[in-house]
N, C-alpha and C positions, 0 to 999 in steps of 0.2 A: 210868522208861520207862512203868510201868505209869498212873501220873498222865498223862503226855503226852498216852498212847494216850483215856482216858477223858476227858479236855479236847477232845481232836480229835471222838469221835464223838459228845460232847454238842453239841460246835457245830455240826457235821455236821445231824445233828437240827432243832437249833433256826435254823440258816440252811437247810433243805431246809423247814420250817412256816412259816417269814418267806416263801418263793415261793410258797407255796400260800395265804399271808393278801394276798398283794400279788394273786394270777391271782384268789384272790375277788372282793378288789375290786374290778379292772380289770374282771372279767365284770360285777360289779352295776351300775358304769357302763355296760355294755354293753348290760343287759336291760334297761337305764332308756333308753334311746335306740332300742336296736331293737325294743323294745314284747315278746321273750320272755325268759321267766325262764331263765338259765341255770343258776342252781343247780337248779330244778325240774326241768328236763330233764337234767339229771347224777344226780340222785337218780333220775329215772327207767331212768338207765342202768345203776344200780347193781340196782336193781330187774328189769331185763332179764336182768340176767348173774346175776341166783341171788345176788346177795348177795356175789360172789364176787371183787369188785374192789373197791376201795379208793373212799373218794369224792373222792379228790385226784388220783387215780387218773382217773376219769372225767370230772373237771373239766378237766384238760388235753386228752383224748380232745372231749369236746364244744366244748371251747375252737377246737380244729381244725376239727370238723366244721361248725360254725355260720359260724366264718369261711370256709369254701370255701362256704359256700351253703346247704347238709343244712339240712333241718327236726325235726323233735321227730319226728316218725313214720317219718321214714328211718333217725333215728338208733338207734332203738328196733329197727326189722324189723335192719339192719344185727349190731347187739348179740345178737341172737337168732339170728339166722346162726354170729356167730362164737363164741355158745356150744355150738349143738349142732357146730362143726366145734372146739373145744377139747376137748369130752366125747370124740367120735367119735374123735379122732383121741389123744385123750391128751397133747393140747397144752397149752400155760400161755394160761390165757385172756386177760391183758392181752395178750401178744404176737399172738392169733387177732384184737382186736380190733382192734390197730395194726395188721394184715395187711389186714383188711377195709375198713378208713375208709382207711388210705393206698391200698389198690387203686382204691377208688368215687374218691376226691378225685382223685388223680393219673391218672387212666386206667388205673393198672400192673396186669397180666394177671398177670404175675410173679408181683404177690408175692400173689395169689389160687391163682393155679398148686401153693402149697408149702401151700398147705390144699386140697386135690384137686379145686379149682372152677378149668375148664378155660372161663376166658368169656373170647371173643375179639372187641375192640372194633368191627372191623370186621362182622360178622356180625352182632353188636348193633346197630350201628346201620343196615345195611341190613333187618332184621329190624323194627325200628321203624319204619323208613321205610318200607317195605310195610303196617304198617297205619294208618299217616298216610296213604299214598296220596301218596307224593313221593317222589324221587329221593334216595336216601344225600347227594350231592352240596349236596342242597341246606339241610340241616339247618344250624341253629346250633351254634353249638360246645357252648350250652346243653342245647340239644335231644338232641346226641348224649352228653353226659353223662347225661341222664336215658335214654338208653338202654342204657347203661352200666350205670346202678345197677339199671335193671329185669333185665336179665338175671342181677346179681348176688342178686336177692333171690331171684327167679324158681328159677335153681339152687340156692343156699341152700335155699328151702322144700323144693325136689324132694329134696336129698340130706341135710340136717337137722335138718329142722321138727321130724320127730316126736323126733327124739332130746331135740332142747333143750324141747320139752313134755312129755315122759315121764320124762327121768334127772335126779337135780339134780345141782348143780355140787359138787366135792371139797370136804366139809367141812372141808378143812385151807385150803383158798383162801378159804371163807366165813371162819376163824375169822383168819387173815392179813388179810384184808383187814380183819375188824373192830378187828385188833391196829393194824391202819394208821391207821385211823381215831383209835381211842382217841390214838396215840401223838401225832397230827397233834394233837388236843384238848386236849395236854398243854401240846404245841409252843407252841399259842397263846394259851394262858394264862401259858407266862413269857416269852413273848415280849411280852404286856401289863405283865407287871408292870416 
């Protein structure tokens, strides 16, 4: 039993680093056609968050965000959101940051709501639409997306900025995530040979 068990969570492993060597490459063909590096801008997200996420971790997370649209700079203000509302609130910071990017991407209030950012889309986007100088009605679906994510960083900065510039992130999430990484490094070393 004891064999089985270590069979099962060495493959485990080593088919969870095969996904992460396959979303690599799929991204490199990515950044080779959409003209941005997505590893660069995943390393910068690991960077964002203190260290404190995984860079396979954040490869999936920007994997997301870059295909709904996000750039390198929202991705970044976003990340820094959902760090000081992980510090502040004593959340796990992957799940603050899938809270954040899935709220901006999908419109969802909700699942901003369970990290104490009360941004209500409607409001946002008549809110924008007054200093556009147009009618809410008349916005693009685009347009009201980027009013979306303005109010998202807007409150972000008001209720987190200083925390996520001032406190670092839980050394025990810096040294997991770097345990993730190394493991991931391993991954893909026997999964070459």
């Amino acid at each position: 039993a004891a064999n089985v068990f270590a069979l099962t969570a060495a493959f485990g492993v080593l088919s969870r680093s095969a996904q992460i060597d396959t979303l690599t490459e799929s991204m490199e063909r990515l950044s080779a056609t959409g003209g941005s590096s997505i590893s660069a801008i995943s390393r910068n997200l690991v960077e964002a968050s203190g260290g404190a996420i995984a860079f396979a971790d954040s490869m999936k997370q920007v994997a997301l965000a870059t295909s709904a649209g996000l750039g390198q700079e929202q991705i970044t203000q976003l990340t820094s959101v959902a760090k000081g509302a992980s510090i502040a609130l004593g959340r796990n910071l992957g799940d603050s940051i899938d809270r954040i990017f899935r709220g901006a991407i999908k419109l969802e209030p909700e699942s901003l709501d369970e990290l104490g950012m009360m941004v209500r889309l409607d409001e946002a986007v008549d809110n924008y639409a007054t200093v556009l100088g147009k009618s809410a009605s008349s916005l693009t679906q685009l347009v009201r997306r980027q009013a979306f994510m303005n109010a998202i960083l807007e409150q972000g900065e008001i209720k987190f900025g200083a925390i996520a510039e001032k406190v670092d992130t839980n050394p025990y999430d810096r040294l997991a995530a770097a345990f993730a990484d190394l493991t991931r490094q391993i991954g893909v070393f026997l999964n070459i040979t």
